[in-house]
N, C-alpha and C positions, 0 to 999 in steps of 0.2 A: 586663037584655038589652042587650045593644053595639049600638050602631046604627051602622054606617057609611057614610059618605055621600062619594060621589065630589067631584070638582071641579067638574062640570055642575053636582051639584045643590046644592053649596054657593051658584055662583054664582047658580045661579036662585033662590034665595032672599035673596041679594043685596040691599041698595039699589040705587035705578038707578045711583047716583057709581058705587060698586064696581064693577057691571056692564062702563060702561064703561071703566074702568082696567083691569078684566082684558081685554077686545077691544083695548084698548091696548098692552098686555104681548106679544097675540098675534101682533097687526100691526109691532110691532117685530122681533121674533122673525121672522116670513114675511121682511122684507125684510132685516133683516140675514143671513140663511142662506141668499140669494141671493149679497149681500154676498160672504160668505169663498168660497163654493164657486167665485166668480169669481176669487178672487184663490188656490186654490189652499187653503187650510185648510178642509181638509177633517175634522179630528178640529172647530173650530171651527161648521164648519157642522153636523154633526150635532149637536150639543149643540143648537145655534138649533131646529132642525126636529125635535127631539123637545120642543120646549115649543108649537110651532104645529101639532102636529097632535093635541092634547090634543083632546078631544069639547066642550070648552069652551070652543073658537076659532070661527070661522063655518064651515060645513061647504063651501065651497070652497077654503081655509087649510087644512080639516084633508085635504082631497082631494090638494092638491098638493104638502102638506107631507109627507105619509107615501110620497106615492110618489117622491117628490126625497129622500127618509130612505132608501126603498130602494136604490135608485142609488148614493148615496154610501157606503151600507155596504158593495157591491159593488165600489167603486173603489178605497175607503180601505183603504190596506198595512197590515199587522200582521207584528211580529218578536217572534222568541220571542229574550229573553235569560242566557243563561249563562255562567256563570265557576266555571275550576276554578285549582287550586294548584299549584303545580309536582308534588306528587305524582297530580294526577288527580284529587283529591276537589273534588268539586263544592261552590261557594261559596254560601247564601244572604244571609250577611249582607252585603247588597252597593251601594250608591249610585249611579246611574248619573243622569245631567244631558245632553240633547240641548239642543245650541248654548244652553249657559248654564243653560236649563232643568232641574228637577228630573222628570225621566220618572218613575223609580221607587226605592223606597225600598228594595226587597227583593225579590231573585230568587224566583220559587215555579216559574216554569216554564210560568207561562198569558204569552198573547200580546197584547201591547199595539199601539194603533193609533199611527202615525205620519201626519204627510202625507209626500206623495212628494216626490221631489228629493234633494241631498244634504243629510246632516247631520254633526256631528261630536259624537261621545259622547265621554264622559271614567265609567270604569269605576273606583271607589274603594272599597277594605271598611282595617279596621285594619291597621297595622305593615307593610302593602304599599305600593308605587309606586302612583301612578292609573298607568290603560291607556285612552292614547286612541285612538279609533276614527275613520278616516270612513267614514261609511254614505251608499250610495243606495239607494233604494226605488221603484220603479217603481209608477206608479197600478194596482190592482188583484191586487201580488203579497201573497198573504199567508203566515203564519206563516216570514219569511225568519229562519233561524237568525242569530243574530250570536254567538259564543263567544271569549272572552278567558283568557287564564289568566296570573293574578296569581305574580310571579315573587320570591322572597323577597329582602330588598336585601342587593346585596354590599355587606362592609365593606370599607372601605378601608383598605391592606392599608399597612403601614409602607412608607412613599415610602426607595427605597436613598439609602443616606450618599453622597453626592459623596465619587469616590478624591479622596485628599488628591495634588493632582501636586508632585512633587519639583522644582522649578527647576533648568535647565541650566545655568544661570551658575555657580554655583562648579565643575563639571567646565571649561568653558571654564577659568576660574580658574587650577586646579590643574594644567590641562594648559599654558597658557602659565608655569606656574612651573614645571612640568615642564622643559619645554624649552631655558628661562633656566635652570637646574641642569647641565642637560647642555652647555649649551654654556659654559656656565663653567668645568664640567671637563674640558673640550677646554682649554681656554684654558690654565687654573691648569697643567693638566698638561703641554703644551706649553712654557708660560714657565718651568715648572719642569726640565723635561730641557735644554733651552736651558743654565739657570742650571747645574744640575748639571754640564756639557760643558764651559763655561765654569770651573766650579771644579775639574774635572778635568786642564784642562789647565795650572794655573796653578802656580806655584810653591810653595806648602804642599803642595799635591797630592803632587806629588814627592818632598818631605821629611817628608811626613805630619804637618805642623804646623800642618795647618788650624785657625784659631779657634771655638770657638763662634759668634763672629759673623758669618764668613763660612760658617759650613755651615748656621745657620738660615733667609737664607732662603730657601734651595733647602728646604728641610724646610718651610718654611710655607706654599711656593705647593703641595707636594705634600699637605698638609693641607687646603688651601684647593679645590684639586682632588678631595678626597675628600669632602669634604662639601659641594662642588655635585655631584658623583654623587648623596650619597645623598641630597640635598635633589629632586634632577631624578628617579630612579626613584620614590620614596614621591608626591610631586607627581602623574607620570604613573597613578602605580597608586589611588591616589586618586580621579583624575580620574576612570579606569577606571571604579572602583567606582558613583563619585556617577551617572556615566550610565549604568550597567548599573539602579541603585536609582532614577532616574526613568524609564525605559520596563517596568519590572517592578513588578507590585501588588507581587509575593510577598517581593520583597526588602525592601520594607517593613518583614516583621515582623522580618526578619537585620539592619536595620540596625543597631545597638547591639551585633553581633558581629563588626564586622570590628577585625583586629588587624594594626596596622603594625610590622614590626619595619626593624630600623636597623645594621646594624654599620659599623662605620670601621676600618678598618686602615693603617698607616703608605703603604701603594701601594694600597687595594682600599678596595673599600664595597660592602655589600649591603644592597637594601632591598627587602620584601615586602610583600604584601597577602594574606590569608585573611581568608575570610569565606564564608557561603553568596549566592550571586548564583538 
């Protein structure tokens, strides 16, 4: 046969010591469940005032304790908690921690008690972000929904290459040897007709017994003139080039196909640039 025997009648069977320490147990319990409920912890006072209003406390403890337990069960907020996943499905394996504290271990969908004021939750399950929350709760609201939904993590995506920027100095460069080119074949070619006019009008001229030595250097400032042209156009179209290829990604990948050409002719020169820009 089982016999079961409450906590009255444990204790009335008691030694007087034990007696005591349980009226002891009780009496703490009364006053500290006045304690929190003054300061606002209210999940703390109830816990207190269901040990003092036990049948084995003095029957004015168990009087003021059950109905000070009513009270606060009427006051004390409850929030139902849920999380779902980016697709909707609802989460229970789930950790949730109010201001540091561990609330609960796993969502099921009953309602847990809070005290009121604000709080801040941190919502954690596997290979997701926590999601933190802050909550308020008003004394007496209950079953306030609170629902999160856990968002899968983006990877991080390949950070883009830094364009490689092309430096403008060698167009400046090429374009000041550019123009050192051209003006030297102003020059060359200028002291050249000079020179030529001058051997034109002189006495070999006349008899057609110019030397060698007198008609090369008229022939070498005319040389000298054609290759500061063709140094001054290639220079200029170069120049072109290099700063069309630093303000353009796309010339980047043409640069290794541009092609200079060059001719010299005894009065002429020609110099060009292709390439895709």
């Amino acid at each position: 046969m089982r016999i079961r025997l409450g906590l009255a009648a444990v204790i009335g069977i008691l030694p007087g010591p034990s007696r005591a320490w349980a009226q002891d147990v009780c009496t703490a319990s009364y006053e500290r469940a006045q304690e929190l409920r003054l300061d606002g912890d209210l999940v703390g006072a109830r816990q207190q005032l269901q040990g003092c209003s036990q049948a084995s406390c003095a029957a004015f403890m168990q009087q003021d304790c059950a109905r000070w337990l009513s009270e606060v069960e009427t006051a004390l907020p409850t929030v139902v908690l849920t999380a779902k996943d980016d697709s909707g499905r609802h989460l229970t394996a789930v950790r949730v921690t109010m201001d540091g504290t561990i609330l609960a271990t796993r969502l099921d969908g009953r309602s847990l008690s809070v005290n009121p004021g604000s709080h801040k939750l941190s919502f954690e399950t596997d290979g997701m972000p926590a999601v933190p929350v802050d909550l308020f709760v008003s004394e007496g609201q209950k079953n306030q929904l609170v629902e999160v939904t856990f968002h899968a993590p983006v990877r991080d995506s390949e950070p883009p290459q830094p364009q490689e920027k092309t430096s403008r100095v060698p167009a400046y460069v090429l374009g000041s040897l550019g123009l050192v080119g051209l003006a030297g074949f102003g020059i060359f070619a200028l002291s050249g007709t000079n020179a030529e006019a001058d051997l034109r009008d002189s006495a070999c001229a006349q008899t057609k017994t110019c030397t060698d030595a007198q008609t090369d250097p008229v022939e070498r400032k005319y040389l000298l003139a054609d290759i500061s042209l063709g140094i001054g156009l290639v220079s200029l179209g170069a120049a072109t080039y290099w700063w069309l290829h630093a303000n353009s990604s796309e010339s980047k990948q043409a640069s290794g196909k541009t092609q200079l050409t060059l001719q010299l002719g005894p009065a002429s020169a020609y110099a060009g640039v292709s390439g895709s820009y």
